[in-house]
Structure formats: C-alpha cells, structure tokens
TIKOL-515635 format. One record per residue (C-alpha): y, z, x; residue in one letter. Coordinates in steps of 0.5 Angstrom, whole numbers. Layout:
PT|Y|Z|X|A
...
//
This chain:
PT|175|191|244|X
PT|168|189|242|X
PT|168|183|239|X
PT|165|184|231|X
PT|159|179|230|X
PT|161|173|226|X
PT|155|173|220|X
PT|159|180|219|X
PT|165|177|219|X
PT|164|172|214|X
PT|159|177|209|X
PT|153|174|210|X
PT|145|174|212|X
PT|143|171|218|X
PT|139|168|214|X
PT|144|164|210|X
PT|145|156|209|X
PT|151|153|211|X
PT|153|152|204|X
PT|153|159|203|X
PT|157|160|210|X
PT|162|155|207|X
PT|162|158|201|X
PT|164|166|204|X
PT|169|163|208|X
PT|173|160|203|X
PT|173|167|199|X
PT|175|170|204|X
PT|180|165|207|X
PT|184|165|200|X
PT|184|173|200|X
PT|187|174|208|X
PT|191|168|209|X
PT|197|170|212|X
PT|202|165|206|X
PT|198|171|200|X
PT|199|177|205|X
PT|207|176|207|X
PT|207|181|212|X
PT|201|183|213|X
PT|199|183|221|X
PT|192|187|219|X
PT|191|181|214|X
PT|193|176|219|X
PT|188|179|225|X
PT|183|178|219|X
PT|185|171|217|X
PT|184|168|224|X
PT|178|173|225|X
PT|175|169|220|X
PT|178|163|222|X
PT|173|164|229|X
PT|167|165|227|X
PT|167|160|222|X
PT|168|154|227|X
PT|162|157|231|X
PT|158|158|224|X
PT|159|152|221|X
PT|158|148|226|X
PT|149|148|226|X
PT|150|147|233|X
PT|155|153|235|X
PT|151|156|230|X
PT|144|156|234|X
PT|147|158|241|X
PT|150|164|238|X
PT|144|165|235|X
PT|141|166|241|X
PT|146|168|246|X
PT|151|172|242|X
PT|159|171|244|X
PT|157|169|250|X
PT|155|162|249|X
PT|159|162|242|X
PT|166|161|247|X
PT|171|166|250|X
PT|171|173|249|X
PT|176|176|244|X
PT|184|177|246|X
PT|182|171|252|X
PT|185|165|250|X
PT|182|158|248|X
PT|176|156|252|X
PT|176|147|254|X
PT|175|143|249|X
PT|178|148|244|X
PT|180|146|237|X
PT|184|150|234|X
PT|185|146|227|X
PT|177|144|228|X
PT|177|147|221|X
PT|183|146|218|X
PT|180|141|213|X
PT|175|146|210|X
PT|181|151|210|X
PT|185|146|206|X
PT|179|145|201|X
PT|179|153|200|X
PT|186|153|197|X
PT|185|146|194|X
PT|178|144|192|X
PT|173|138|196|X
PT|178|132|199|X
PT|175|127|194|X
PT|176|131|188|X
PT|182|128|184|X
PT|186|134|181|X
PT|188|141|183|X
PT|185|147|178|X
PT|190|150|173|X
PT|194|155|175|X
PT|194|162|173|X
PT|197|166|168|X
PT|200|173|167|X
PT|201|176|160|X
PT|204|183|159|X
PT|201|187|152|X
PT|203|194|151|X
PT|199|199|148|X
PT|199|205|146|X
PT|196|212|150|X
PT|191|212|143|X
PT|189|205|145|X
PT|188|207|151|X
PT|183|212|150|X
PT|178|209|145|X
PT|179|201|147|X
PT|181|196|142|X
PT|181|189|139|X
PT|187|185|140|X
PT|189|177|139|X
PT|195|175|143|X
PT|198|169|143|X
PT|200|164|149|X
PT|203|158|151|X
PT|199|153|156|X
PT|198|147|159|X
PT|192|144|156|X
PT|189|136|157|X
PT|193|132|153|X
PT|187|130|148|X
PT|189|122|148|X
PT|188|121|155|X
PT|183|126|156|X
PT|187|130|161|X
PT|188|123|166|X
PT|195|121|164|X
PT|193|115|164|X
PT|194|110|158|X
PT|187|108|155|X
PT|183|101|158|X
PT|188|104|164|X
PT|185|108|167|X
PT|188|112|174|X
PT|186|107|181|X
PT|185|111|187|X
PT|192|112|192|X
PT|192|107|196|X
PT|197|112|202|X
PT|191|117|202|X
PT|185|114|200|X
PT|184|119|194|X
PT|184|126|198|X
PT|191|127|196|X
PT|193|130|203|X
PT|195|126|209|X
PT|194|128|216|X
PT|199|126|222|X
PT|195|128|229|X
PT|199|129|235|X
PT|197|130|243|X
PT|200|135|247|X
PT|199|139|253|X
PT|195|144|249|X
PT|190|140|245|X
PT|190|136|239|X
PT|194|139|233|X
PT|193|136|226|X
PT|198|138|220|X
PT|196|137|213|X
PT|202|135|207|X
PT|200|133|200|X
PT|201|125|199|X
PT|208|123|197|X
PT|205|117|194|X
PT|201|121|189|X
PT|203|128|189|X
PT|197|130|192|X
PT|193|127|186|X
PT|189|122|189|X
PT|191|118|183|X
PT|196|114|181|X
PT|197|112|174|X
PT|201|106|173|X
PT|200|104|166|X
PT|203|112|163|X
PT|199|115|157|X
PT|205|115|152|X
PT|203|121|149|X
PT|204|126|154|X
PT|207|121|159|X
PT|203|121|164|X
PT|203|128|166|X
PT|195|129|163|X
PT|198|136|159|X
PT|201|137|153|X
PT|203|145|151|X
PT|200|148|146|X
PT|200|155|143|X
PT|193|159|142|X
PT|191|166|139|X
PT|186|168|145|X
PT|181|174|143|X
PT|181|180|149|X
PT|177|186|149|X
PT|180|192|152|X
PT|177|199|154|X
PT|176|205|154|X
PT|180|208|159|X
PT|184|202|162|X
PT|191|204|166|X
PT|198|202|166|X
PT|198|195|171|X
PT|190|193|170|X
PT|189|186|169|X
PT|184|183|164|X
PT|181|177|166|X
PT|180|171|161|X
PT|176|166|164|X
PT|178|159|163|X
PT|183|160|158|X
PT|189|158|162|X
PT|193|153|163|X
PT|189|145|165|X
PT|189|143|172|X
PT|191|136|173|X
PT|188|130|172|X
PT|181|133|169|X
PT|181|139|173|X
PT|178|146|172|X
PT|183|150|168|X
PT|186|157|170|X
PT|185|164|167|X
PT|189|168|164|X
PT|190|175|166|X
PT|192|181|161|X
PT|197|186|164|X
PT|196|193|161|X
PT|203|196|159|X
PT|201|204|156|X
PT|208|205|152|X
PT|210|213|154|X
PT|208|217|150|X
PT|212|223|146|X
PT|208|229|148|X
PT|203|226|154|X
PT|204|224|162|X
PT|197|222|164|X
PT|196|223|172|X
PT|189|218|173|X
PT|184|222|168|X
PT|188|228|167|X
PT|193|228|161|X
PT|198|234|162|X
PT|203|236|156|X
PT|207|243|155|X
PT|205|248|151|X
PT|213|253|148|X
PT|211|261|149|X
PT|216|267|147|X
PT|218|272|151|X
PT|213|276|146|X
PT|207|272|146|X
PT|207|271|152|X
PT|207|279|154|X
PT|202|281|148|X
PT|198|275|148|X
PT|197|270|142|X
PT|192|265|141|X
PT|196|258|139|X
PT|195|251|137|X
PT|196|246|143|X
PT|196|238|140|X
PT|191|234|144|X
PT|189|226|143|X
PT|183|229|138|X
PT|187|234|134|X
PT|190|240|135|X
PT|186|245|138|X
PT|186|253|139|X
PT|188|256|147|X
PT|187|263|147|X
PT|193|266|152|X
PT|192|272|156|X
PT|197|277|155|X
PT|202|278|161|X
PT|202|270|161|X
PT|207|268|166|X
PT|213|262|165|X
PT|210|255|168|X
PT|202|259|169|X
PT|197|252|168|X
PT|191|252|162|X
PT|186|247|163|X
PT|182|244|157|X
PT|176|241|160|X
PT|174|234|157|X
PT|180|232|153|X
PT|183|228|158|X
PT|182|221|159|X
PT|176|217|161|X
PT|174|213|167|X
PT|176|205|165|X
PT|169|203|161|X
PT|169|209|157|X
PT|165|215|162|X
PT|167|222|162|X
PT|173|225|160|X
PT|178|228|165|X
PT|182|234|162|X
PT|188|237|159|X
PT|193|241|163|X
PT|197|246|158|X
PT|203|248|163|X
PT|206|254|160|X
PT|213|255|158|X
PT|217|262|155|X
PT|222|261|151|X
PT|229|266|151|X
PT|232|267|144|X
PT|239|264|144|X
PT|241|269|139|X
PT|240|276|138|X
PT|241|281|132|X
PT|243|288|133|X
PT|237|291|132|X
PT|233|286|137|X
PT|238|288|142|X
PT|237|295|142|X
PT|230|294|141|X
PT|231|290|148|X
PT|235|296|151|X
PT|230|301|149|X
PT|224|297|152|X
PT|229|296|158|X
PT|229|302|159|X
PT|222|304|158|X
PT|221|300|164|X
PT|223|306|168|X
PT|227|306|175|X
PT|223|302|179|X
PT|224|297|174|X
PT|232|299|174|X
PT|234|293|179|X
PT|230|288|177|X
PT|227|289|170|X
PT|233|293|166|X
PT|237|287|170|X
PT|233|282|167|X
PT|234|284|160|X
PT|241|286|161|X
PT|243|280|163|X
PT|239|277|157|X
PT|242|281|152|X
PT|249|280|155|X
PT|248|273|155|X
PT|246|272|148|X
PT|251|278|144|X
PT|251|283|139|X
PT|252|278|134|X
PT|246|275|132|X
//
C-alpha cells in the first residue's frame, strides 16, 4: 500500500515551522489515541500513522531528507519493521506534553465539565437565553491557586525536578524503551507544598457555585454540546481552567417528532372527510395553519407543508412539516347512520360486493344498531 505523505498526514503546509508541526501533532494525537478511542483499530492505525511522520517532521534533520528523497531516506517502508537505530519512544515526551502541557510548567488544566439543560421543541426553534448554575472548582483566592500558605511559596519536587513525570529506561534486545509515570512525590505537580494554605488546605481550589450565561441557537438538536470556554473548573496550581459544555436535552413534544429538520405530527380524518374532501386546521410550532385535503384521501396518505419545520443549527432555512393522514371510524352508529351505510354499501354494486359491502358490513356489525 502506498505510504501517505507525512505533511498530509500532520495537516500542514510543506512550508510549515516546527512549532506548527509540533502544534498539529498534538491535536492530532489528543484525538486518535488509542486510551480516547477504546476500540477503535482505524483510530489506532492513525495514532501510530501520526506517531511515524512526526518522529521524521519534527526532527529538522529527518525532516531535510524526506524533503528531498521522499519515504526512501525518511526509513522503512509501511508494514516493515523498524530500520537500525530505531526508537520507537523517541517522541514519546512530545506525546506526553500533548495530554499534559510542556514538562516545565507546573499544574495540569482544569478538567472539563458536562452540564445537562432541557429545553423545549419552541426553544428549539427560535433559540434562546438561559442562566444555568454550576458548582466548580475555582482557585482558592487566598493562595491564589498555589495551595501554599502565603510567604511560603511551593519548591520544585526534588523526585522529578519540577516535570511532574519520572521516566525509568530499559535496554533490551529490541531497542530502548522509555516509560513514563506521573511523580509519586508530587502527584505529578512538579510542586510540592510544605507549608499548606489553611484556607483551601492545600489543594489550590476552593467550590463555588456560579450562574453562567449560554446563548442557544436556533435549530439546535437533542445531544449538541455548547462550549463555554474557560468557564470550568481551576487546573492545579494556577493552570488554565476547563470549559464547560452545555448538552442539549429537547423535552418530547405533545404533538411533534422532529427527524433532522422535518417536523412530523398526525392529522384525524373522518370516513366522510376523507371521501368527499374538506379543508382542516393542521397545528404547527407558528399557529394553526389550513391543509386542503383532496377528496378520495386515503388512511396514512402524507401532506408536506413546506417551510414549517425546523432550521439548520444557526438559524438557516426551514425544513418541513409531514402531515400523515389518519381516518377515524365512528364507535357508535345510530339507525339512520346505520342505513344510510347500508344504502351506500349497496350503492357500490357487485364489484364491490366482496370488498366494498364487506368493509362497511363488518364496520356496522362491529358498532350495532344502537347508537
């Protein structure tokens, strides 16, 4: 199979810099790795795909031979195993500060945060402003998020030396292997704090409940998420907070199912309305609206009211409404009615002795004489 090129791979320009490179492998190695995607062979083959062209892109020597030779000079071909000298941690620090930022900063980001908020179908339709409340972790505003006591700052972990990781590195047959576990001694802070702040304990966060503001647009589905950046909970020691993500929840609706832009609902006919043809009031999410129904309609037969669905998230055109048709038999039937049916069965004629007569037979023998 032909080996895809490495600057595709990543997503970037031939021209890019190495801080671009580094940046697009990043993003993409937070997206395909295997621990995100259980399961998941395609996003496997991509994660280590990726893996590959980074170690010849981010290398600036690698990098200048691929330039100019291709998959030839960058090392062997795809599904061949590793050429001499090969590494295959030799990126494996730029992977870990893909899930956990650079080594030297102390602190990890805040994690993010799911908040579930039901609205209903008409909400839905025209957008809305809502106020939603949330507990999260904030940095404690005496310590100022560094868990330590004031005039006492946090020292670097002496274990790691402030990265937060500690690597253990064997030798064997098949290369050098590197493996990677967050400090015991700091909890993978890079800090350590000695003199704890007695407001928060130590811990750098403190819980508070806040009233947060979220925009929601028109056209929005059951299960989108809404993203309010840096409005989630503190990262540890000073870092970058999380976001919050809003999870639309679209109550059922009493007369309403919605299929992607298309609203759907049931329109009631009787036996008589739908032979001789009426024009009726179908309920839509603008006000009741008149359908036209041909004479002869019959039981499940489909209407579409164009424009009186739902929009496209952001508020663009309208999908339609599908009217479906159903006929209703009356439960009870007087004597007249009964042989005003009778006459009209009969009306029909032999060809519609077997199926015609049958039909109103069996309806008139199923509701009675008595009405």
């Amino acid at each position: 199979m032909e080996k895809r090129d490495y600057y595709e791979l990543l997503g970037v320009p031939r021209d890019a810099s190495q801080d671009d490179i580094k940046k697009a492998f990043r993003e993409l190695a937070r997206r395909h790795h295997p621990d995100v995607n259980p399961g998941n062979p395609a996003a496997e083959e991509q994660f280590k795909a990726i893996n590959e062209a980074y170690e010849v892109l981010g290398d600036p020597e690698k990098r200048r031979r691929y330039d100019r030779f291709g998959h030839a000079a960058a090392g062997a071909r795809e599904g061949a195993g590793p050429g001499p000298g090969f590494d295959p941690f030799s990126g494996f620090g730029d992977l870990f500060e893909a899930f956990f930022g650079e080594g030297s900063t102390p602190g990890r980001r805040g994690r993010d945060h799911a908040y579930e908020f039901p609205i209903d179908l008409e909400q839905a339709l025209t957008g809305a402003e809502a106020e939603i409340e949330v507990d999260r972790e904030e940095n404690c505003p005496v310590c100022g998020g560094s868990g330590a006591r004031i005039g006492s700052p946090p020292r670097k972990c002496p274990r790691c030396g402030g990265r937060g990781r500690v690597e253990t590195v064997r030798n064997t047959l098949l290369g050098r292997f590197v493996s990677l576990q967050a400090c015991e001694r700091c909890r993978g802070e890079g800090t350590i704090v000695e003199d704890p702040c007695p407001d928060c304990r130590g811990n750098g966060r403190v819980t508070r409940r806040r009233k947060l503001r979220v925009r929601i647009p028109p056209g929005v589905e059951d299960g989108d998420r809404l993203r309010l950046a840096g409005e989630g909970p503190a990262g540890s020691r000073g870092a970058p907070p999380g976001d919050v993500y809003v999870v639309i929840r679209i109550r059922p609706h009493s007369v309403f199912s919605r299929r992607g832009r298309d609203l759907h609902c049931e329109a009631q006919l009787d036996m008589t309305a739908a032979a001789l043809g009426a024009e009726i009031a179908v309920p839509t999410l603008d006000g009741e609206v008149k359908l036209t129904v041909p004479p002869g309609t019959q039981p499940g037969a489909n209407f579409r009211l164009r424009g009186k669905g739902m929009p496209a998230r952001g508020g663009s055109a309208r999908g339609d409404l599908q009217v479906r048709v159903s006929i209703v038999v009356p439960r009870r039937l007087n004597a007249r009615q009964r042989q005003l049916l009778e006459e009209f069965a009969r009306s029909l004629g032999d060809d519609h002795r077997g199926a015609g007569r049958g039909i109103f037979r069996r309806v008139v023998d199923a509701f009675g004489p008595d009405g």
